[in-house]
C-alpha positions in Angstrom: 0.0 0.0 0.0 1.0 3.5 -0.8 2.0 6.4 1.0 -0.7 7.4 -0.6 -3.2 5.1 0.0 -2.5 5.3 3.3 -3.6 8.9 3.5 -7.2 7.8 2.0 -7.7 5.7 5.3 -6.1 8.1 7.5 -7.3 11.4 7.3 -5.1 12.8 9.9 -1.9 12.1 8.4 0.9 14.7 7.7 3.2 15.0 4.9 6.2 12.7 6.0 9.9 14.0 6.3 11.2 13.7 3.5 8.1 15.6 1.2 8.6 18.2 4.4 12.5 18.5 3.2 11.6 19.0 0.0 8.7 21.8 -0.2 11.3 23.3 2.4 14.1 23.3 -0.7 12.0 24.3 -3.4 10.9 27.2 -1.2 14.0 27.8 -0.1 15.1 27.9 -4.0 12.0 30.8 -4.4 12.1 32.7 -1.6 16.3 33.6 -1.2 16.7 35.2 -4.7 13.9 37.1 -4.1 14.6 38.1 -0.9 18.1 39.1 -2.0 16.7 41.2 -4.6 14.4 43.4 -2.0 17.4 43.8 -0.1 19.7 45.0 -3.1 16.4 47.1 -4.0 16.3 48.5 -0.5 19.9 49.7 -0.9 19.4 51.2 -3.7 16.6 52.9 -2.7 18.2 54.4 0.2 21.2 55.2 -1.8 18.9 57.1 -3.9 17.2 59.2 -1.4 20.7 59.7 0.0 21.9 60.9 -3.9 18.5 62.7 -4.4 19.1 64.5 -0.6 23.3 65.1 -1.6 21.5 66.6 -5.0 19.1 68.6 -3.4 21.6 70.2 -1.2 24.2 71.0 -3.7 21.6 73.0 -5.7 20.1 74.8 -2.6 24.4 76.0 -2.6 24.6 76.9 -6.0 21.2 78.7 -6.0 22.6 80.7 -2.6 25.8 81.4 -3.8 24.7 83.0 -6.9 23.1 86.1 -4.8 26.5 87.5 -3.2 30.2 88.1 -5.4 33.4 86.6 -3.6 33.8 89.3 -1.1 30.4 88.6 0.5 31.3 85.0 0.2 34.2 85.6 2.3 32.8 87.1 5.2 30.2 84.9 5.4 32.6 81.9 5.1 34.6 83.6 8.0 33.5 82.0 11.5 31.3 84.1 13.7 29.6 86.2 11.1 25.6 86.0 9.5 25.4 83.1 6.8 22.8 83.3 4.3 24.3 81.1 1.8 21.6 79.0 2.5 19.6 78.0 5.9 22.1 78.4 8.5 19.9 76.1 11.2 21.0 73.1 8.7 24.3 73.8 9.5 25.1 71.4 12.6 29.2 71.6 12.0 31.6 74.7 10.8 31.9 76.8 7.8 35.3 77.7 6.8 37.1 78.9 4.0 40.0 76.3 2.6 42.9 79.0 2.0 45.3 75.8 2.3 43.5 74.5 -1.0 43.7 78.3 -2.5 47.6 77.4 -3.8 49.4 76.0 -6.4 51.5 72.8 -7.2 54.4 75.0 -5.1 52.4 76.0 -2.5 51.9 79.9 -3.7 48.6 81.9 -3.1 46.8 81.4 -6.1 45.0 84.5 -7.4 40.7 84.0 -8.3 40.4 81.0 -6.7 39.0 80.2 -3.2 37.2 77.0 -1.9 34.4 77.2 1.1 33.5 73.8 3.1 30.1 73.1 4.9 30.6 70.1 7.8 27.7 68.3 9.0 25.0 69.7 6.8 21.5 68.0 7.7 19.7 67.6 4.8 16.2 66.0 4.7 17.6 64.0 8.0 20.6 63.0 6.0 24.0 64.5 6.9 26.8 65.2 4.1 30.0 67.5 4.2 30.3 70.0 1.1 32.8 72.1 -0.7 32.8 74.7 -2.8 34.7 75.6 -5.5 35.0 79.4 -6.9 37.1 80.1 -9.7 37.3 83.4 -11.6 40.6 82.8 -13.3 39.3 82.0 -16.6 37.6 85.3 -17.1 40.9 87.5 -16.7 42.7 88.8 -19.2 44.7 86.6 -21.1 42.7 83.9 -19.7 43.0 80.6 -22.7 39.8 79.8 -21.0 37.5 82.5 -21.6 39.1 85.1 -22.8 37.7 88.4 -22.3 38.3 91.3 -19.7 35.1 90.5 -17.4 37.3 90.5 -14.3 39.8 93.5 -15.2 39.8 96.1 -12.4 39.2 98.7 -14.7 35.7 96.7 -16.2 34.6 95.0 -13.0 34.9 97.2 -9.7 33.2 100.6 -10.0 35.2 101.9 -6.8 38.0 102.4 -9.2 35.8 105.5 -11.1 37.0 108.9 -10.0 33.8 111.1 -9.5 36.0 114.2 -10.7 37.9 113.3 -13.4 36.8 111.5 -16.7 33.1 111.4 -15.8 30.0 113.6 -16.4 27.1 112.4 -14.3 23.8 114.5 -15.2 22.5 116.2 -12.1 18.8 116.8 -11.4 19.9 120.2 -11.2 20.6 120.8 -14.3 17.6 118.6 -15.3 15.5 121.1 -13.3 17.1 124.6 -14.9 16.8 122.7 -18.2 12.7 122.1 -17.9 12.1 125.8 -16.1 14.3 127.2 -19.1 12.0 125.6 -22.0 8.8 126.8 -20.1 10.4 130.5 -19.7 11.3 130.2 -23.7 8.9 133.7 -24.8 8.1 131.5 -28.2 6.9 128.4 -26.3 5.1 130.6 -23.7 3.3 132.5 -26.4 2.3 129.0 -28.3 0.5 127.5 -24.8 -1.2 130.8 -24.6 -2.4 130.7 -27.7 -3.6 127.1 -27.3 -4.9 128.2 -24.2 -2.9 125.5 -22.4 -4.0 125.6 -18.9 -1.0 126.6 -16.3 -1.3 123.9 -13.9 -0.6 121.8 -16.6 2.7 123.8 -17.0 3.7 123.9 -13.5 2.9 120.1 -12.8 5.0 119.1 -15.9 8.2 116.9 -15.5 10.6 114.5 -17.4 7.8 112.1 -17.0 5.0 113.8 -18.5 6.7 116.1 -21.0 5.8 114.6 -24.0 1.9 115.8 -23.0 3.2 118.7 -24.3 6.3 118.7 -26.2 8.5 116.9 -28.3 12.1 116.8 -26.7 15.8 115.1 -28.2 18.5 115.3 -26.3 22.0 114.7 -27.6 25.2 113.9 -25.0 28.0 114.2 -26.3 31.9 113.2 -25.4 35.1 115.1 -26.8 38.2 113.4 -26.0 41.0 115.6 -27.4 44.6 115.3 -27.3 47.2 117.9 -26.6 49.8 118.4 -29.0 52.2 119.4 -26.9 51.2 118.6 -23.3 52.5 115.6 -21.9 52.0 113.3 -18.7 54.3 112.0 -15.9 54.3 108.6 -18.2 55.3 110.9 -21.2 52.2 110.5 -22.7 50.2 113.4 -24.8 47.3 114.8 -22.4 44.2 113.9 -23.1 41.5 115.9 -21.9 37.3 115.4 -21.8 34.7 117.7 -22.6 31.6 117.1 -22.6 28.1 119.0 -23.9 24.4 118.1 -23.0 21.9 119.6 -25.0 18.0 119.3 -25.2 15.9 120.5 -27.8 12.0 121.5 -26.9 9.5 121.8 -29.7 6.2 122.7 -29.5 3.9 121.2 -31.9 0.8 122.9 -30.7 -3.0 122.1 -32.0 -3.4 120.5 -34.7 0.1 118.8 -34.2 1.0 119.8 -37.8 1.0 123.8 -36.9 4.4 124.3 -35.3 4.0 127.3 -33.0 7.3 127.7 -31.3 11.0 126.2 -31.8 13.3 126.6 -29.5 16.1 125.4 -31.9 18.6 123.6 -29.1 18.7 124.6 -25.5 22.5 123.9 -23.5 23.2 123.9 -20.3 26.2 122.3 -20.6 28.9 123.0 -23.3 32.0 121.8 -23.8 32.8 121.9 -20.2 36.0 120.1 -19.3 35.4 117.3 -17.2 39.2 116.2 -16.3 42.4 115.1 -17.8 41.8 111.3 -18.7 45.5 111.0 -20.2 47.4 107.3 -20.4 47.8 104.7 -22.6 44.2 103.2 -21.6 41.9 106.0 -20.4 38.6 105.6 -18.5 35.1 107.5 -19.3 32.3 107.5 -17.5 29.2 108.9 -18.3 26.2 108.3 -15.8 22.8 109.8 -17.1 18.9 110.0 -16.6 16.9 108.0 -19.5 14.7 110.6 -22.1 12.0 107.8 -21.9 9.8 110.4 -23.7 12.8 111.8 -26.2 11.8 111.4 -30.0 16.1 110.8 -30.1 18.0 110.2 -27.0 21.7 110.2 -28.3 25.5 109.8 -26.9 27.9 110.3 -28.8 31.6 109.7 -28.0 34.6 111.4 -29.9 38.0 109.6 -29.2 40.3 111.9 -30.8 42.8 110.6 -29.3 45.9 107.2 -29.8 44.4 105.7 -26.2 42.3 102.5 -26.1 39.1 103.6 -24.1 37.3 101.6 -21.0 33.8 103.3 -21.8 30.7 103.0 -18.9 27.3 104.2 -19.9 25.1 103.8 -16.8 20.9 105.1 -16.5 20.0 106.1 -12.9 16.4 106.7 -11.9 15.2 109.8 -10.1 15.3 110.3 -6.2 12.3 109.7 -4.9 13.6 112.4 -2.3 14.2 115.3 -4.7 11.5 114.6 -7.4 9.0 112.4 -6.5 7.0 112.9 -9.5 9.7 111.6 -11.4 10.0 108.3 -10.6 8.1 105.5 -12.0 6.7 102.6 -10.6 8.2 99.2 -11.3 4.9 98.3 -13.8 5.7 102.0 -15.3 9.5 101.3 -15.8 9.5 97.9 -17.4 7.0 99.4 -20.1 9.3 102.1 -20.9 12.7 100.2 -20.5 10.9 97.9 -23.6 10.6 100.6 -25.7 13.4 103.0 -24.8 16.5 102.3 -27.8 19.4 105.2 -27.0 21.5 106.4 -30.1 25.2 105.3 -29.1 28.2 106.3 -31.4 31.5 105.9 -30.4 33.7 107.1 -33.2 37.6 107.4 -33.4 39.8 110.1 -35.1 37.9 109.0 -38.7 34.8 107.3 -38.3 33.6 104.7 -35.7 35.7 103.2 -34.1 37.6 99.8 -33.8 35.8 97.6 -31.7 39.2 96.2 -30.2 40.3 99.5 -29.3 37.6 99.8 -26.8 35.7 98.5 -24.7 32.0 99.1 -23.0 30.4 98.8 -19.7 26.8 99.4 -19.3 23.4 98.9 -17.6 21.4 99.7 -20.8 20.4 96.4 -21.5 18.9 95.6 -18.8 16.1 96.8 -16.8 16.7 99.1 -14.0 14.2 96.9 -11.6 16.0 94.0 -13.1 14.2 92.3 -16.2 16.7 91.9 -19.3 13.9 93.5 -22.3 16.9 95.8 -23.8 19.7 93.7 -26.5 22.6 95.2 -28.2 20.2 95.5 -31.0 18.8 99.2 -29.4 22.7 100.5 -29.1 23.2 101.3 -32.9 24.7 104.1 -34.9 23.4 105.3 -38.4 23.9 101.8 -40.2 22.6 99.6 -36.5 26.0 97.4 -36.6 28.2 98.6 -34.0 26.7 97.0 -31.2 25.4 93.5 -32.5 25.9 91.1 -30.2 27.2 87.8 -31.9 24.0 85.2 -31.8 22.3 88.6 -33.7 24.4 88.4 -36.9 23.0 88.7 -40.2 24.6 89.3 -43.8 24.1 93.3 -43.0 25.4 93.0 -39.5 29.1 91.8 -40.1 31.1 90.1 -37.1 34.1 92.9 -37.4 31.3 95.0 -35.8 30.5 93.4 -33.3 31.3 94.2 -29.7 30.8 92.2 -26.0 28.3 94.4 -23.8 29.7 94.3 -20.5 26.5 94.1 -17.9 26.6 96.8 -14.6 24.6 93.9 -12.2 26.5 92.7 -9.5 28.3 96.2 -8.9 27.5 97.1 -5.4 30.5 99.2 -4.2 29.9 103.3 -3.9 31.6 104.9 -6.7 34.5 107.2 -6.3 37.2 105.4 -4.1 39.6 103.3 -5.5 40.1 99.6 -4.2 42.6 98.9 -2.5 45.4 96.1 -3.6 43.6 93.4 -0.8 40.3 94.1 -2.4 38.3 91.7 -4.6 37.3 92.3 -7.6 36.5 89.4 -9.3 32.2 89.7 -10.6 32.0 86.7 -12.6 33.4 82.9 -12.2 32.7 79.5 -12.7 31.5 77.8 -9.3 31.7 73.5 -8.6 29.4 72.5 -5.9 30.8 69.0 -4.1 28.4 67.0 -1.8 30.4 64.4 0.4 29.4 61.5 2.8 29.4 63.0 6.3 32.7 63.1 7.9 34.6 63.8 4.6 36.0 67.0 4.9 37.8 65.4 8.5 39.8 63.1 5.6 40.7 66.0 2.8 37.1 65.1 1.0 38.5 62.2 -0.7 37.4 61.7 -4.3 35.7 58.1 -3.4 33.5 59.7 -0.6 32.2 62.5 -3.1 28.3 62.0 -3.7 27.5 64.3 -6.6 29.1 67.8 -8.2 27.4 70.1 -9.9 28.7 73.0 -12.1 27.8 76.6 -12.6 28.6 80.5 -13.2 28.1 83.7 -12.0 27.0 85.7 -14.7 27.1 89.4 -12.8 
C-alpha cells in the first residue's frame, strides 16, 4: 500500500519527512533570490534618497551662492559672522574657507580662486559635508579659458571710477534749470497761450510727462581731445574730456502739424572740461537719466585721441527724495525700458571706431528693476551694426562689428574710491558645488567619498 493510500484511510496524516525536506528546498530555491533582490532594491533605494538628498543640497548651494560676489562670500565663510548662503539652522558643524587649498603645485597663493567647506550639513535627515569651488581665473585677461576682460579692475569694480575726473554724471539740477528754461522760452510761452494751455498743466509738468506737451531730443556728447604738446608724468600726450548736454524743446501745438514755437537747441552744458583722462588706456564715465519720452536720445563719444578707451554708460532713476513725480513705478518702468532704444556712437579720429580699441560697460540692457527686455540691438549708430551682439548676426550686421556688452549687475561698491590692492574684484566665475558623505572634509574630502558635483557661473 501506498503512502498514498495510506492517507485515504487516514485522514489525519501529515506529509512525511522527507516531502517536508523538499517543499522546504523548493521554497528555499524561491524565496532567497527574491529576498536578496528586496534587499539590493532597499539599498538602492536608500542610496537614492541619499543621492537625491546630496543633489538637493548641492543646488540649494549653488542657488545661494549666486546672490553674493566673492567678497560677501568671504565674510560669510569667516566664522562668527551671519550666513545666508543657505539656511544656517541646517548647518550642525563649521563653515570655513579652505585658503590651504587656495595654492598651487608649489604651494603659492593662487589669485581668483577660493574654496568654502560646509561640515555636517543636515539635509532631509541626511548629513553630508560640502565644498565649494569658486574660480574666476578664466575670465581675466589673457585667460586661454574665456578670454575676455570681465574680471579686469578697470571693467569689473566701479570703486576704481573717479567722480571728478573723466566722468559727467547728469544732475537733477541741471535737469530742473533745463525744464524751467523751456517753459520760460517767450516763443513756447506765447504757443501755450495761444492754445490756451492751462497753467497747472505747465507747472505740474516733468521728465515724466513732457511729451503731453512737447516733443524733446537730447544729444550727450563726449570730446576726447589730445594735446599736441602737453605731456604726462608717463610721457604721454594729455588727453582731456569735454563734454556738452543739450536738449531741444519743440512745440507742436494744436493740430500737431501747426508748429508754434522752436526753440532750436537749449544747452546747459557745453564743452565743459570734465578732467584730464590722459594714459595709454583711459577711463570714461558717463552716468545719465533716460529721455523715456525723447523722439532721439543720443550719446555720442569722440576719441580723438591714440588711447584704447574703457567706456561706462550707466541710466539712474530719479530720487524719490528730490523729485517724487519723477519716478516711475516698477509696472511703469519695465513698459518704458521695452521701448526705450538710446543712439550710441563711439567714433575714433575717422569714423567709428575699432571695436578692439575699446571696450563698454553698461546697464542699458537691462532693466533698472531687473528684467533683461533691452539687446545690443537698441545700441546702434546710423547703419545699427556697431553694437550687435554675436548670436544677432546677419549678412548686413558683419562680425568685425561686433562688440561684447559688459553688464553693470552685480556692482555694489559706492563709486569714487579706489580699491585697495587686498580688495576683490573678481564679478564673474565658474562655481563646482561637491556634496560628500558626512565626515569627509575630516579626511581631505576624498574623491571616493564624493556623492555628486554640480557646475555653474556667476553671470554678474
Amino acid at each position: 500500500m501506498t503512502a498514498a493510500d495510506r492517507r485515504k484511510l487516514n485522514k489525519d496524516a501529515g506529509f512525511s519527512l522527507l516531502e517536508l525536506l523538499i517543499a522546504v528546498v523548493i521554497l528555499a530555491i524561491i524565496v532567497i533570490p527574491m529576498l536578496n533582490l528586496f534587499l539590493a532594491s532597499n539599498r538602492l533605494n536608500i542610496k537614492s534618497r541619499q543621492t537625491l538628498r546630496a543633489t538637493t543640497l548641492a543646488q540649494d548651494i549653488m542657488e545661494g551662492l549666486k546672490a553674493y560676489d566673492i567678497e560677501e562670500l568671504k565674510t560669510q565663510f569667516t566664522p562668527g559672522n551671519e550666513f545666508y548662503v543657505i539656511d544656517d539652522n541646517l548647518i550642525k558643524g563649521a563653515i570655513a574657507e579652505e585658503t590651504g587649498m587656495e595654492v598651487d603645485e608649489s604651494g603659492n597663493p593662487t589669485p581668483g580662486i577660493y574654496y568654502f567647506s560646509l561640515r555636517d550639513v543636515s539635509m532631509q535627515g541626511s548629513k553630508f559635508d560640502a565644498l565649494v569651488k569658486v574660480d574666476a581665473r578664466g575670465y581675466m585677461e589673457g585667460s586661454a579659458v574665456h578670454d575676455n576682460l570681465f574680471n579686469n579692475s578697470t571693467m569689473a569694480d566701479a570703486r576704481s571710477i573717479d567722480k571728478n575726473n573723466g566722468t559727467f554724471v547728469e544732475t537733477e539740477k541741471i535737469r530742473r534749470a533745463i525744464l524751467k528754461g523751456a517753459l520760460e522760452d517767450a516763443d513756447i510761452k506765447a504757443a501755450l497761450d495761444a492754445d490756451n494751455v492751462a497753467q497747472e498743466i505747465r507747472d505740474g509738468l516733468t521728465f515724466k510727462t513732457l511729451d503731453q506737451v512737447f516733443n524733446v531730443s537730447r544729444t550727450i556728447k563726449v570730446n576726447l581731445k589730445q594735446s599736441d604738446t602737453e605731456k604726462d608724468e608717463e610721457g604721454n600726450f594729455k588727453i582731456y574730456m569735454y563734454v556738452t548736454d543739450e536738449y531741444e524743446f519743440t512745440y507742436p501745438g494744436n493740430p500737431p502739424v501747426a508748429i508754434y514755437g522752436d526753440m532750436g537747441s537749449l544747452v546747459w552744458v557745453q564743452d565743459e572740461l570734465y578732467g584730464d583722462v590722459s594714459g595709454e588706456e583711459i577711463n570714461v564715465n558717463i552716468i545719465y537719466y533716460p529721455l523715456y519720452v525723447a523722439i532721439e536720445d543720443k550719446i555720442e563719444i569722440n576719441n580723438n585721441s591714440d588711447a584704447k578707451l574703457n567706456l561706462l554708460i550707466a541710466k539712474q532713476v530719479p530720487s524719490a527724495d528730490k523729485n517724487p513725480d519723477e519716478v516711475l513705478t516698477d509696472a511703469q518702468l519695465m513698459a518704458k525700458e521695452m521701448g526705450y532704444a538710446p543712439w550710441v556712437r563711439i567714433n575714433g579720429k575717422s569714423g567709428p571706431m575699432d571695436v578692439s580699441k575699446f571696450t563698454l560697460k553698461t546697464n542699458l540692457g537691462t532693466n533698472l528693476v531687473g528684467k533683461s527686455y533691452l539687446t545690443g540691438e537698441h545700441l546702434w549708430d546710423e547703419t545699427k551694426n556697431i553694437f550687435n551682439t554675436p548670436d544677432q548676426f546677419t549678412d548686413t550686421k558683419p562680425a568685425i562689428n561686433t562688440v561684447q556688452l559688459y553688464s553693470l549687475d552685480g556692482v555694489r561698491n559706492p563709486m569714487g574710491a579706489a580699491p585697495a590692492d587686498t580688495d576683490i574684484t573678481e564679478l564673474i566665475y565658474d562655481v563646482e558645488v561637491s556634496v560628500y558623505k558626512e565626515g569627509a572634509a575630516g579626511r581631505d574630502f576624498p574623491d571616493d567619498e564624493r556623492m555628486i558635483v554640480i557646475e555653474g557661473s556667476k553671470n554678474n
